[in-house]
C-alpha positions as CSV (number, residue, x, y, z in Angstrom):
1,X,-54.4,-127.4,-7.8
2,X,-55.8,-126.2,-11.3
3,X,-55.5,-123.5,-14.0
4,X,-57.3,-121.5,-16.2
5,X,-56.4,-119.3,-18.9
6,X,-58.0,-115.6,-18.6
7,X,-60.2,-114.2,-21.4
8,X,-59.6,-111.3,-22.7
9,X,-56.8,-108.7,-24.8
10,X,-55.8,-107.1,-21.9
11,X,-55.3,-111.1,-19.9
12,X,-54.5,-113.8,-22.6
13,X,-51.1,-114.6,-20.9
14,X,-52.2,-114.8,-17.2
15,X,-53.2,-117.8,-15.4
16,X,-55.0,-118.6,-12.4
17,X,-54.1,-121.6,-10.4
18,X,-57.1,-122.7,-7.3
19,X,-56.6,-124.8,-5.0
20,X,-59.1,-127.5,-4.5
21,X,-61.2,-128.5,-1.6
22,X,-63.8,-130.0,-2.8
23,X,-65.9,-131.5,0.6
24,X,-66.2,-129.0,3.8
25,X,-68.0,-130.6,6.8
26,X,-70.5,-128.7,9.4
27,X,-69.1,-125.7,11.4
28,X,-65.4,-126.0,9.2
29,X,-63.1,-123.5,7.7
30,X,-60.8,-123.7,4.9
31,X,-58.6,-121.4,2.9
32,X,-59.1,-121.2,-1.1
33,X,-55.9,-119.4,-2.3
34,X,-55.9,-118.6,-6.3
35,X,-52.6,-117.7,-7.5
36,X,-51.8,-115.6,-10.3
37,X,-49.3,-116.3,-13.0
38,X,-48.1,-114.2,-16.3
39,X,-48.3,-110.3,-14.5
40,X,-47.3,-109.1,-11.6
41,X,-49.6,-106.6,-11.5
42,X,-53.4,-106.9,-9.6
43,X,-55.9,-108.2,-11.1
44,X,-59.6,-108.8,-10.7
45,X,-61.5,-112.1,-10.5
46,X,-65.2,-112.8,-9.8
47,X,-65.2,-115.2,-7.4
48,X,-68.9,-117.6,-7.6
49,X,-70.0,-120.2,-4.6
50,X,-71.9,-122.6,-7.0
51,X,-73.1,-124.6,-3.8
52,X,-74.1,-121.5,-1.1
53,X,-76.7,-124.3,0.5
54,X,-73.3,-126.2,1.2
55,X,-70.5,-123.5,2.5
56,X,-70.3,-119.8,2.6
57,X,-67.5,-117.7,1.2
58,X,-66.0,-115.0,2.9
59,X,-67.1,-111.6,1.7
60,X,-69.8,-112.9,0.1
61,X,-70.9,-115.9,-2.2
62,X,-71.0,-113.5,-5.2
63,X,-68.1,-110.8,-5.1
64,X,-65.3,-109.3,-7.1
65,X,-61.5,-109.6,-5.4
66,X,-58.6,-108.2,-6.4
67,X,-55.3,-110.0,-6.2
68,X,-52.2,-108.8,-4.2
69,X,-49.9,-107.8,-7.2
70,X,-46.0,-108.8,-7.1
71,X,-44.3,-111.7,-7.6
72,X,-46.4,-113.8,-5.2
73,X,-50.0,-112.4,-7.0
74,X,-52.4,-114.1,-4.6
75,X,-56.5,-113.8,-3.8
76,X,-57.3,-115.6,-0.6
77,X,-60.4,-116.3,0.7
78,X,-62.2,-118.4,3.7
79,X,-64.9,-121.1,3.2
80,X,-67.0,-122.0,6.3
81,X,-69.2,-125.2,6.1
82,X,-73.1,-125.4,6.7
83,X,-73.4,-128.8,5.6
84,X,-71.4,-131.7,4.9
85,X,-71.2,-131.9,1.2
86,X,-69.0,-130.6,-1.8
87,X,-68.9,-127.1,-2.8
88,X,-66.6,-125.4,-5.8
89,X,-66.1,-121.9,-6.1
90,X,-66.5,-120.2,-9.6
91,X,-63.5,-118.1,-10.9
92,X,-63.7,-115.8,-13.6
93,X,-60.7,-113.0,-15.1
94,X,-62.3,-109.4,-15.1
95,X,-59.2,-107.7,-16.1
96,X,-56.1,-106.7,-14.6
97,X,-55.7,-103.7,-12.5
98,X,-52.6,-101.1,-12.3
99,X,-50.9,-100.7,-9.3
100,X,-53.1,-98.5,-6.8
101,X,-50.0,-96.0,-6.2
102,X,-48.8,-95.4,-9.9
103,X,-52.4,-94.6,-10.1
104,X,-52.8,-92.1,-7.6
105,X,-49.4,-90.5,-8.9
106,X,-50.7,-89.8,-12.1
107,X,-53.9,-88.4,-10.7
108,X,-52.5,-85.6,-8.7
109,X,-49.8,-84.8,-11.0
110,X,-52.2,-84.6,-14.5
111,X,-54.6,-82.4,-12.6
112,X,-52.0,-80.3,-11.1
113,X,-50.6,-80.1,-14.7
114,X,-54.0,-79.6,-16.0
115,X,-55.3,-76.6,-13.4
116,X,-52.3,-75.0,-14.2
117,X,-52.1,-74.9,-17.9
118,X,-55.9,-73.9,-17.5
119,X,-55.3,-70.9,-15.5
120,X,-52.7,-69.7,-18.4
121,X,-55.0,-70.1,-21.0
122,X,-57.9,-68.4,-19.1
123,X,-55.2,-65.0,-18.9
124,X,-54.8,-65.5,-22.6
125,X,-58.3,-65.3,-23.6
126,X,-59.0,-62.2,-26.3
127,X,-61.2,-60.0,-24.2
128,X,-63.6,-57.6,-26.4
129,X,-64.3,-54.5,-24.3
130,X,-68.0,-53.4,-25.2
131,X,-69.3,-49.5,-23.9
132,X,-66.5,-50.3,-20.8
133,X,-67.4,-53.9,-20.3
134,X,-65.7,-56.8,-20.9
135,X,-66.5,-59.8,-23.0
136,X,-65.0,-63.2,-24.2
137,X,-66.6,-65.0,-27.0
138,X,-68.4,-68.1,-25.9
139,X,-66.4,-70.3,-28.9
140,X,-63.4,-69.6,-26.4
141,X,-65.0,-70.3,-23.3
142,X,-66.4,-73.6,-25.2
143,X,-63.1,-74.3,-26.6
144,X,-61.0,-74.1,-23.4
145,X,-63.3,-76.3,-21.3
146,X,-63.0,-78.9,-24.2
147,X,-59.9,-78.9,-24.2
148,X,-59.9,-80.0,-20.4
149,X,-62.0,-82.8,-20.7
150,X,-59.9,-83.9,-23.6
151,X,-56.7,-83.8,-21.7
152,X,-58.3,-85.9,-18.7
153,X,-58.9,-88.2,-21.4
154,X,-55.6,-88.6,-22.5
155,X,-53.8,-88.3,-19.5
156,X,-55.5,-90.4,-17.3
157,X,-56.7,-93.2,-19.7
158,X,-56.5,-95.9,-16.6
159,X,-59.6,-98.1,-16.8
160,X,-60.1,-97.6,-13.1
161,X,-60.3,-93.9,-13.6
162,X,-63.6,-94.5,-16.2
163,X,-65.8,-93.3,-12.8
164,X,-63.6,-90.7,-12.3
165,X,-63.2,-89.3,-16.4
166,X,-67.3,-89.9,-15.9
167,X,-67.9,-87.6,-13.2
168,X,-65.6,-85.2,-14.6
169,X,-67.1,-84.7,-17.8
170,X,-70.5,-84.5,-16.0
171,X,-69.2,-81.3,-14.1
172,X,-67.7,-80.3,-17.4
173,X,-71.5,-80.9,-19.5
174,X,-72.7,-78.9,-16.4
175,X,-70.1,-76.0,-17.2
176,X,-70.9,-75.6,-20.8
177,X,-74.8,-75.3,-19.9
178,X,-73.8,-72.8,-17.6
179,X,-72.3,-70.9,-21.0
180,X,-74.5,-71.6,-23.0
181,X,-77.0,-69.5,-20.7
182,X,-75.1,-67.3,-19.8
183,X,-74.8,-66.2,-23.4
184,X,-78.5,-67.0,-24.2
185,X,-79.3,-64.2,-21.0
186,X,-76.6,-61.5,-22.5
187,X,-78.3,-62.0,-26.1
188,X,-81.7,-61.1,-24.9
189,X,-80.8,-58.2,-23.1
190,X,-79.3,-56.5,-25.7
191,X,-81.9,-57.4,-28.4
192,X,-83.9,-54.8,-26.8
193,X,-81.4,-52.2,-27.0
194,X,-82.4,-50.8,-30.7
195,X,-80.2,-47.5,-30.2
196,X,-76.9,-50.1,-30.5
197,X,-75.2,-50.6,-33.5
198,X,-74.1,-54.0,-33.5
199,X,-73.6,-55.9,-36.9
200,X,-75.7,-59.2,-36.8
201,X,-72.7,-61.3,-37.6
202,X,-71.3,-60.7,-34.1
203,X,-70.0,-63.7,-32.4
204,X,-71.9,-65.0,-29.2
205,X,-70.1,-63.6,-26.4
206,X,-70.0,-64.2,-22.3
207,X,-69.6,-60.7,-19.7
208,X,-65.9,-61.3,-18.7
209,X,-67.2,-61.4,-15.0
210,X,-69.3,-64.4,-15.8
211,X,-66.3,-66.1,-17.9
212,X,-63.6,-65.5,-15.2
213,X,-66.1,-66.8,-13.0
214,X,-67.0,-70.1,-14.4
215,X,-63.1,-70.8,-15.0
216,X,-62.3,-70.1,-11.5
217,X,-65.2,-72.8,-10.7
218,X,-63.3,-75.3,-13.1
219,X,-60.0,-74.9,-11.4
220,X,-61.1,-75.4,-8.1
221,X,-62.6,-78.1,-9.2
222,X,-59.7,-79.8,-11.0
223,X,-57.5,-78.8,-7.3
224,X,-59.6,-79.9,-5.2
225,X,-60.2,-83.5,-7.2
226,X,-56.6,-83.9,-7.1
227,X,-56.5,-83.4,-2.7
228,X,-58.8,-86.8,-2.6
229,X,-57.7,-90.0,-1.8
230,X,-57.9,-91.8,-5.0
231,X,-60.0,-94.8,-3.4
232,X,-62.8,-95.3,-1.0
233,X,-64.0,-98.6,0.8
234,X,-67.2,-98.8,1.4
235,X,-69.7,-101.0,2.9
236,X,-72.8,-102.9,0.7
237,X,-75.7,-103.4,2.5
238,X,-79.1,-105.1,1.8
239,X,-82.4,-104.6,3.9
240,X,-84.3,-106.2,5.1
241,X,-82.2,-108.9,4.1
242,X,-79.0,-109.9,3.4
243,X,-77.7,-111.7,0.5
244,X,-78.1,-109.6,-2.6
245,X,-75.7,-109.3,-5.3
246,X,-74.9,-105.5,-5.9
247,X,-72.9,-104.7,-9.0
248,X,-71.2,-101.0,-9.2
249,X,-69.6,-100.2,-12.6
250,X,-68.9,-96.5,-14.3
251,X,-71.8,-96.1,-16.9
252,X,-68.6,-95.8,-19.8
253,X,-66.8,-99.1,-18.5
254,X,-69.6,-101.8,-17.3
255,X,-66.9,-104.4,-16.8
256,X,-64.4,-102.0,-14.8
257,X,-66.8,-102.1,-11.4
258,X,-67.0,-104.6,-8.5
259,X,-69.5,-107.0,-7.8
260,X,-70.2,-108.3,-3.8
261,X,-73.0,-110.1,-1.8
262,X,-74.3,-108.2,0.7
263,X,-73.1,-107.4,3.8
264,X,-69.4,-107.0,2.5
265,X,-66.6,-104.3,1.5
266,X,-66.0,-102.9,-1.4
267,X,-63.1,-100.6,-2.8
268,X,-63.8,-98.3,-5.7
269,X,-62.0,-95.3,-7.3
270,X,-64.1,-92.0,-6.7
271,X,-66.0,-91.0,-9.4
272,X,-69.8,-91.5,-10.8
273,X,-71.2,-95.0,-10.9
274,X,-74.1,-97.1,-11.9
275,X,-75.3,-99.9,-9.7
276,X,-77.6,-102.9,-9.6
277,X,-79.2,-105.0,-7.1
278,X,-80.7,-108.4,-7.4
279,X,-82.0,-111.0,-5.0
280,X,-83.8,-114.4,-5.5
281,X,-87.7,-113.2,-4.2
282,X,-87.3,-109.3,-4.9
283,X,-87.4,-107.0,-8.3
284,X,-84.3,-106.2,-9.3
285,X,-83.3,-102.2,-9.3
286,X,-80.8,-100.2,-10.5
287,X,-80.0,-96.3,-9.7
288,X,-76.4,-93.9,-9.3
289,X,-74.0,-93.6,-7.2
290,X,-71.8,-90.3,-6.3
291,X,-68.8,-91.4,-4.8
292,X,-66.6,-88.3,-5.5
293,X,-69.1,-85.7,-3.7
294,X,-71.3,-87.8,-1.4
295,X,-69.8,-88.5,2.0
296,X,-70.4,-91.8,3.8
297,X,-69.4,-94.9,3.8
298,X,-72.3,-97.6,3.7
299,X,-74.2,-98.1,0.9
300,X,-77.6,-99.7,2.5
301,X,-79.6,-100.6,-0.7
302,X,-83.5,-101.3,1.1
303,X,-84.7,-104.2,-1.6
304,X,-87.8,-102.2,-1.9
305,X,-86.7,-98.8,-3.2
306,X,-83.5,-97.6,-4.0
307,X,-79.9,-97.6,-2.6
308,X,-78.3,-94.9,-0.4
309,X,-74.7,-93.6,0.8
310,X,-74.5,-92.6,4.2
311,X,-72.4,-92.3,7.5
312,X,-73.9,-95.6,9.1
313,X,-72.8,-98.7,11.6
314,X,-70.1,-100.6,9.5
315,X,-70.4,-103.7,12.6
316,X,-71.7,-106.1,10.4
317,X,-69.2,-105.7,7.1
318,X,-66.7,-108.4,7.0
């Protein structure tokens, strides 16, 4: 058995203890177990075969594992021979992870919280009634949907949620385009109408219909993010070959993602991510990766091109 310390603010006081095997034979198994001292909580090692020509490690020679949490805070993994020889297996502290329920709690309660308060806000918006018609000023309509994506923020400032906060401030950027034309389009319409008095120093304003409208989109957005499951598992695949290291990380927290050699599993928190694939004899890619809108659960990266989610066999994932 060893130690190491972990690196890091958010790890200085936990430990990892391995236990070592150092020489595997032809066709044999072993168990590595690391052990996890100073939290109960999970936390996230990369796990490195520094001798793949010698033994293989189970879910991959390259991969990122999470340990069980509690007071026994284990990572256990197989180790089959190819050849007789020695082999040691790499061990590195990503972080430490909160527990996967107090997690999910949080998530549907904040956005409950957070639809609701939005919808009573929306009824409180000054509405200025024009020739009959209705209008709220864009700074409002701006203002409210800011205030959204700041309360995500705040609420939810897990750093497994970072792909989550990600992909909801993408559907909130989205939003405020949606505004921002939809004020842009009422402008130029009633340029043209010279007969109406209307001093110049009148604020940008949205048709109430449009407003009412793009609110409504925003809180069926924030309900229906909170009826997810919290976490997916999916299944990393490399063609035509096996083997490659594929990273997945949230573009506002590179070091919050997982990292596995295909063909393994991999569990993420929904939400927008980055990826990148690497294998010895191929050019390296990168691309995006929609895990809160895009069904399927294989990600089959072709080593060629470009990675993609779909509904495929999941036979060969370990």
């Amino acid at each position: 058995m060893y130690s190491l310390c972990a690196t890091g603010a958010a790890a200085q006081s936990v430990r990892v203890t391995q236990s070592i095997l150092g020489v595997i034979g032809v066709g044999h198994t072993a168990t590595m177990t690391w052990t996890i001292t100073g939290t109960t909580r999970p936390v996230r090692l990369v796990l490195t075969n520094n001798y793949p020509q010698t033994a293989t490690l189970e879910r991959g020679n390259i991969q990122t594992a999470t340990s069980s949490g509690g007071a026994k805070n284990l990572v256990s993994r197989k180790v089959t021979g190819l050849s007789q020889g020695r082999f040691n297996i790499g061990v590195e502290v990503a972080g430490i992870r909160d527990d996967p329920k107090v997690v999910a709690g949080a998530l549907r309660r904040e956005l409950r919280r957070i639809a609701a308060e939005t919808k009573t806000e929306a009824k409180r918006l000054p509405v200025h009634r024009d020739d009959g018609e209705g209008t709220i000023a864009t700074a409002d309509m701006l203002a409210l949907i800011d205030r959204v994506q700041q309360d995500v923020v705040k609420s939810l400032p897990f750093d497994d949620l970072a792909a989550l906060r990600d992909a909801v401030a993408a559907v909130l950027a989205e939003l405020r385009r949606d505004v921002e034309k939809m004020t842009i389009a009422r402008r130029r319409a009633s340029a043209i109408l010279l007969v109406q008095a209307r001093p110049s120093s009148a604020p940008p304003r949205v048709r109430e219909k449009d407003a009412r409208s793009t609110i409504a989109r925003l809180i069926d957005f924030l309900s229906d993010l909170r009826g997810k499951p919290p976490l997916r598992t999916i299944c990393a695949v490399s063609m035509p070959e096996s083997g490659a290291v594929i990273a997945v990380y949230p573009a506002s927290f590179p070091s919050g993602g997982d990292k596995v050699t295909s063909t393994a599993p991999m569990t993420l928190y929904i939400g927008h991510y980055l990826y990148e694939v690497t294998r010895n004899g191929y050019p390296a890619f990168k691309g995006t990766l929609d895990l809160l809108t895009k069904p399927g659960d294989v990600l089959e990266c072709s080593l060629s091109t470009t990675c993609d989610l779909g509904k495929k066999s999941r036979d060969k994932c370990e």
